[in-house]
N, C-alpha and C positions, 0 to 999 in steps of 0.2 A: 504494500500500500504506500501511500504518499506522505510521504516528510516534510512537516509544512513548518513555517513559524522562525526563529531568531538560533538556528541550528550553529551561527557562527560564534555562537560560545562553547561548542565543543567540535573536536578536529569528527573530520566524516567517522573515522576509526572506532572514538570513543562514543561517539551518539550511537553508533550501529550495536556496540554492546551495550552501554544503557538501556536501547528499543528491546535488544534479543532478552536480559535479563529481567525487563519487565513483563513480556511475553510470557515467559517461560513460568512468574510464579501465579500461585493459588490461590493466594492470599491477598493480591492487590487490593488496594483500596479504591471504591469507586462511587462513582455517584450517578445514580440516577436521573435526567433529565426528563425524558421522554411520556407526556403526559400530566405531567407534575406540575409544571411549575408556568406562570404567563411569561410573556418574551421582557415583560421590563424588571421580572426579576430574576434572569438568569445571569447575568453579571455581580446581582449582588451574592447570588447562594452560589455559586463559583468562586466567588474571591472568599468567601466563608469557607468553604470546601476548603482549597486549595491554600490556606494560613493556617484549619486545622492539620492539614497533612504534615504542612512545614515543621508547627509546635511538634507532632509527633517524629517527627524527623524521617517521613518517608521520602525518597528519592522521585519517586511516580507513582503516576495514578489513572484510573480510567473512569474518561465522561462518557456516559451513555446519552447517545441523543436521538437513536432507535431510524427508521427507514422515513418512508413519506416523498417528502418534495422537495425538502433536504432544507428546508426553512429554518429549524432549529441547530440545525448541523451547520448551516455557517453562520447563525447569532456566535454560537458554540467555539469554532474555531477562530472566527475574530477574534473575538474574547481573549482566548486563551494565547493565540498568538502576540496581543502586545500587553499582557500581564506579567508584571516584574518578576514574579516567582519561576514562570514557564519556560525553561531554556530550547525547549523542543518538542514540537508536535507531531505524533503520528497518527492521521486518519488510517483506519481500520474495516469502515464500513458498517454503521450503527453506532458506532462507539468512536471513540480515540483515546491514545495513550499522551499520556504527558510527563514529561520528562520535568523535574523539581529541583531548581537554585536557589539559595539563601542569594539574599538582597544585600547586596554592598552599601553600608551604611559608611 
């Protein structure tokens, strides 16, 4: 699938194992979208999602934003794509992976 978003803070090498290593587990953390929630507040429960993940120091996580006409899926990816915490995006199809940097203060 397609690698969207600010991937230039990690070399191609290391994103492509971050993507493979959040793939692979069971356990990811993720968050449902799809039916849930209106479009003006999917930025705000993203940036909640996505600061809880941080406190718990997860690396990645996966938004679920389900099929359709792909209307939520790029609120979804915009979003995520210029969000401080998001270093990398992977559309999945239904979903995508996100790849998690602590914020240079």
């Amino acid at each position: 699938m397609e690698i969207i978003g600010r991937m230039e803070k990690l070399d191609d090498q290391d994103a492509g194992l971050k993507f493979f290593a959040a793939e692979l587990r069971n356990d990811l953390p993720e968050l449902d979208l799809h039916s849930s929630f209106e479009s003006g507040q999917i930025e705000i429960v993203l940036d909640q999602f996505l600061c809880q993940q941080i406190r718990k120091e997860e690396g990645a996580a996966a938004i679920i934003y389900g099929g359709g006409k792909g209307v939520l899926r790029n609120i979804v990816l915009k979003a995520l794509e210029k969000h401080p915490l998001v270093i990398g995006v992977k559309d999945q199809g239904g979903y995508c992976l996100a790849i998690l940097g602590k914020v240079d203060i």
